[in-house]
TORVODO-446778 format. One record per residue (C-alpha): x, y, z. Coordinates in Angstrom, 2 decimals. Each point is the difference from the previous one (the first is absolute). Example, Ala and Ser with C-alpha at 12.3 -4.5 7.8 and 13.67 -1.06 7.14 Angstrom:
% residues 2
12.30; -4.50; 7.80
1.37; 3.44; -0.66
% end
This chain:
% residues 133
0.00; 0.00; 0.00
1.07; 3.69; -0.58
-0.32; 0.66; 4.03
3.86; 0.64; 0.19
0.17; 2.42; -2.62
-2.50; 2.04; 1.09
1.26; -0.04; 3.77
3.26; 1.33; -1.34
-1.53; 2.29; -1.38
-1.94; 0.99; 3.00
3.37; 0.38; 1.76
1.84; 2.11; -2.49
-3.01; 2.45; 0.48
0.35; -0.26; 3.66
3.31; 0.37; 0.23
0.05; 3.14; -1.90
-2.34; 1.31; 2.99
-2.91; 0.36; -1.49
-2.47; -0.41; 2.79
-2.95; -2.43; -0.65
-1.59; -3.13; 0.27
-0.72; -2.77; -1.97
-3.85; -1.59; 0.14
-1.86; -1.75; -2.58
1.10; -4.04; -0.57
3.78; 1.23; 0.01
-0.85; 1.27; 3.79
-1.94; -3.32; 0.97
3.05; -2.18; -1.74
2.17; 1.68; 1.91
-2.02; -0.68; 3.52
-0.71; -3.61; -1.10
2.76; -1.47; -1.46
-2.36; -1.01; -2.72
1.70; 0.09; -3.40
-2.67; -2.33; -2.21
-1.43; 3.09; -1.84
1.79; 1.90; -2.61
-0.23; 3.62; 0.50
-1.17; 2.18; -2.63
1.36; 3.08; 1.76
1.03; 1.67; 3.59
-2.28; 2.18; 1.62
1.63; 2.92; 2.02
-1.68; 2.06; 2.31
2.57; 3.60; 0.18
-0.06; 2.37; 2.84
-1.67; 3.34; -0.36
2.75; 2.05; -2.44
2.13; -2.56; -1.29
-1.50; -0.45; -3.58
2.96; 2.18; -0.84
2.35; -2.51; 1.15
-1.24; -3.01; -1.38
-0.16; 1.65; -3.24
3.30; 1.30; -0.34
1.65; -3.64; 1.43
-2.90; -1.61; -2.74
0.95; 2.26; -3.02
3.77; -0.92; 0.79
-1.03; -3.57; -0.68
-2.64; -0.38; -2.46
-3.18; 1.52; -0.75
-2.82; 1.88; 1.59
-3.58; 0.57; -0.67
-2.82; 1.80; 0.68
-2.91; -1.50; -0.58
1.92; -1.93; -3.59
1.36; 4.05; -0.22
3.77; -0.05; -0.13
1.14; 2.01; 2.96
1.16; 3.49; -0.55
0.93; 2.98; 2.76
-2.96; 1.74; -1.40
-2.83; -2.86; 0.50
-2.32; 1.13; 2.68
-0.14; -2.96; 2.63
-3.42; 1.31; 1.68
-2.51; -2.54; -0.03
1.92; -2.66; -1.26
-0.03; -2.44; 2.71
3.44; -1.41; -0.95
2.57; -0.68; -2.44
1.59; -3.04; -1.86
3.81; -0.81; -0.14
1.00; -2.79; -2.43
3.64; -0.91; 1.03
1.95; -3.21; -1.70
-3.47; -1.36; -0.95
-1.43; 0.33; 3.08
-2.99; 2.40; 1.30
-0.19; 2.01; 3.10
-2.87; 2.43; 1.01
0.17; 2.67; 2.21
-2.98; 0.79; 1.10
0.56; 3.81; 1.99
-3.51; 1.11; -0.07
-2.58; -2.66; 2.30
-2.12; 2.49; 1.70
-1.67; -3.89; 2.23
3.90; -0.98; 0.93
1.72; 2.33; 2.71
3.85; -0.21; -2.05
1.54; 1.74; 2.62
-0.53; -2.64; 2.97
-0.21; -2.95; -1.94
3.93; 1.08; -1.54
0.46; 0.65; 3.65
-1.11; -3.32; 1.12
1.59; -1.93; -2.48
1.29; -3.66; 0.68
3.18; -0.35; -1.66
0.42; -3.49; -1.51
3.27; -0.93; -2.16
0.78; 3.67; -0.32
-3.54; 0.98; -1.19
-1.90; 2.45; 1.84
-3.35; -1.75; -0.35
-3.78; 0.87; 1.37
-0.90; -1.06; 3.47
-1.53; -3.64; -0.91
-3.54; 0.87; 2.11
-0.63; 3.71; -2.61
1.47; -2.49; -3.25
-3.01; -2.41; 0.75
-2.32; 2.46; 0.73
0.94; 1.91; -3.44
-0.43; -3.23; -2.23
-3.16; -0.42; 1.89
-1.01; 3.23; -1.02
-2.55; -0.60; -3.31
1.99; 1.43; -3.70
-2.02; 2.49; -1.63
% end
């Protein structure tokens, strides 16, 4: 499975102190151990102003989107709930706009597992509980 690569990739970002956390079936992988599901993509939850961060270590790597818009300085980011990295064939989005998830505590309460600052498991169950519109 592609678990590895996209952990990797989960540290580079974290080790180039960009503060979030991961969620989504990257964040419950991480908590269980369970690796028997590919994983289309990593979901990253960033704290309140670091968009700017992630973008810049993103760009330096691959590509960004908007919404399928390249990213470009003058792309307003208002309203648009997140934005899509696609590094060495792998996807990460960075979601920096959740008005339901408090970013701020749950980045301050993160559980650090292999390196990877990942959402408390009790808020990660309750999110994937949560029904998708």
């Amino acid at each position: 499975m592609n678990h590895a690569l996209h952990f990797g990739l989960l540290r580079a970002l974290a080790s180039a102190g960009v503060r979030f956390v991961v969620y989504g079936g990257a964040g419950l992988a991480l908590h269980t151990g369970d690796r028997a599901r590919t994983l289309p993509d990593s979901d990253v939850l960033l704290a309140p102003g670091e968009v700017g961060a992630f973008i810049a270590w993103a760009t330096a790597r691959g590509e960004v989107t908007v919404w399928g818009e390249p990213w470009h300085p003058a792309l307003p980011l208002a309203g648009k709930l997140y934005v899509r990295a696609r590094i060495d064939g792998l996807v990460l989005d960075a979601v920096f706009e959740e008005p339901e998830y408090d970013a701020a505590r749950l980045v301050r309460e993160a559980v650090w597992i292999s390196g990877i600052p990942v959402c408390p498991e009790g808020p990660l169950r309750a999110m994937r509980a949560r029904p998708r519109t």
